[in-house]
C-alpha positions as a Python dict, from the first residue, in 0.01 Angstrom:
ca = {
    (1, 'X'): (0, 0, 0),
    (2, 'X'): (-113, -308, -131),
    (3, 'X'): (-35, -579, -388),
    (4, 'X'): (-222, -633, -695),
    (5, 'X'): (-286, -994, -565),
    (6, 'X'): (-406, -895, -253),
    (7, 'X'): (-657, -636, -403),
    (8, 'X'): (-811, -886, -621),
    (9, 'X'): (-871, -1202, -399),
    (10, 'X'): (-869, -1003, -36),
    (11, 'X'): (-1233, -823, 0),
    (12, 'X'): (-1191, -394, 78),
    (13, 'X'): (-1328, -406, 390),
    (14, 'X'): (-1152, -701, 504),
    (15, 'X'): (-824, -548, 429),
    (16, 'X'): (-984, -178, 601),
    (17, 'X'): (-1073, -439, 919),
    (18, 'X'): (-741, -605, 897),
    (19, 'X'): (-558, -288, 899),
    (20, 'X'): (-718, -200, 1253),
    (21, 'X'): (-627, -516, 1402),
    (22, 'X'): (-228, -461, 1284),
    (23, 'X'): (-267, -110, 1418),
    (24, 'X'): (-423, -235, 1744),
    (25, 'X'): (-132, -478, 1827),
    (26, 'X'): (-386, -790, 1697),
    (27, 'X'): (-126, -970, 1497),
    (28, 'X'): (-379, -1212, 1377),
    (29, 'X'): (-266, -1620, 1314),
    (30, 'X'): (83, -1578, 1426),
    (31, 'X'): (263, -1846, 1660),
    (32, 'X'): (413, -1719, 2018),
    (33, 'X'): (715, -1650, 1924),
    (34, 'X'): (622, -1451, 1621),
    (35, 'X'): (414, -1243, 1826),
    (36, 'X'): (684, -1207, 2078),
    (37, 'X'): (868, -1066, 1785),
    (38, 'X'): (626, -812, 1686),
    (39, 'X'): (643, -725, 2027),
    (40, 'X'): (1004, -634, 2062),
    (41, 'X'): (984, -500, 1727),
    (42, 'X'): (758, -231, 1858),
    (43, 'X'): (1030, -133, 2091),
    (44, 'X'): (1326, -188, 1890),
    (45, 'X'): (1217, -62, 1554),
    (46, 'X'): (1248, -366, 1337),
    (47, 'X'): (946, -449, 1060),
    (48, 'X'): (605, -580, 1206),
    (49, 'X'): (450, -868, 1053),
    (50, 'X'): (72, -964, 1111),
    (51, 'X'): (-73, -1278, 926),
    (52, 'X'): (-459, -1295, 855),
    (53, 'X'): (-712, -1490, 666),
    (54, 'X'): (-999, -1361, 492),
    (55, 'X'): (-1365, -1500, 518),
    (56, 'X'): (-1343, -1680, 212),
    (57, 'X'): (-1017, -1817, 368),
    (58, 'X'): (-761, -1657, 155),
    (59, 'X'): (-447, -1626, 309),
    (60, 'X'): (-302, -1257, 357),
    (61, 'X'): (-26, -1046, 562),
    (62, 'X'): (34, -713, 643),
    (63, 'X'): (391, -570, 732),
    (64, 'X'): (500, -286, 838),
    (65, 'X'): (882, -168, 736),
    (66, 'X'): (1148, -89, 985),
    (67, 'X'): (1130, 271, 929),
    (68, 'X'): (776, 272, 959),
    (69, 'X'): (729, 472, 683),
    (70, 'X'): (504, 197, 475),
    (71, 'X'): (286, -81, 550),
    (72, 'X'): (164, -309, 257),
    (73, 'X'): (-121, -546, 249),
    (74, 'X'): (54, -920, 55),
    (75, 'X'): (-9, -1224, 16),
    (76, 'X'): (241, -1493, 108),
    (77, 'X'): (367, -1552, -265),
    (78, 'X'): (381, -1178, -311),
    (79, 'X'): (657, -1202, -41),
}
């Protein structure tokens, strides 16, 4: 899923790229300890954050819910 927002100012194949990266444990322009986070989160089963930038330097995320069930593309003031 995606927001609206994200759709219009985030590129497809930046979000397609960005996608790959959150699936390949890449969590993009997070500190240490949020990565550390993600990390445990894998084994724990909590959400899964990633935080990217596009080339025009727009500002996204990606999360993925607890359950796993969805992951949807943001940007930080659709949080």
């Amino acid at each position: 899923m995606a927001t609206q927002a994200a759709l219009i100012r985030v590129p497809p194949e930046e979000i397609a790229s960005a996608l790959v990266r959150h699936q390949n444990r890449d969590w993009g322009n997070l500190s240490a300890s949020d990565r550390f986070a993600n990390d445990q989160a894998l084994r724990e089963g909590t959400r899964i954050l990633s935080a990217y930038r596009s080339a025009a330097g727009e500002p996204f995320w990606i999360l993925t819910g607890a359950d796993r069930s969805a992951t949807t593309v943001l940007l930080p003031e659709d949080y």
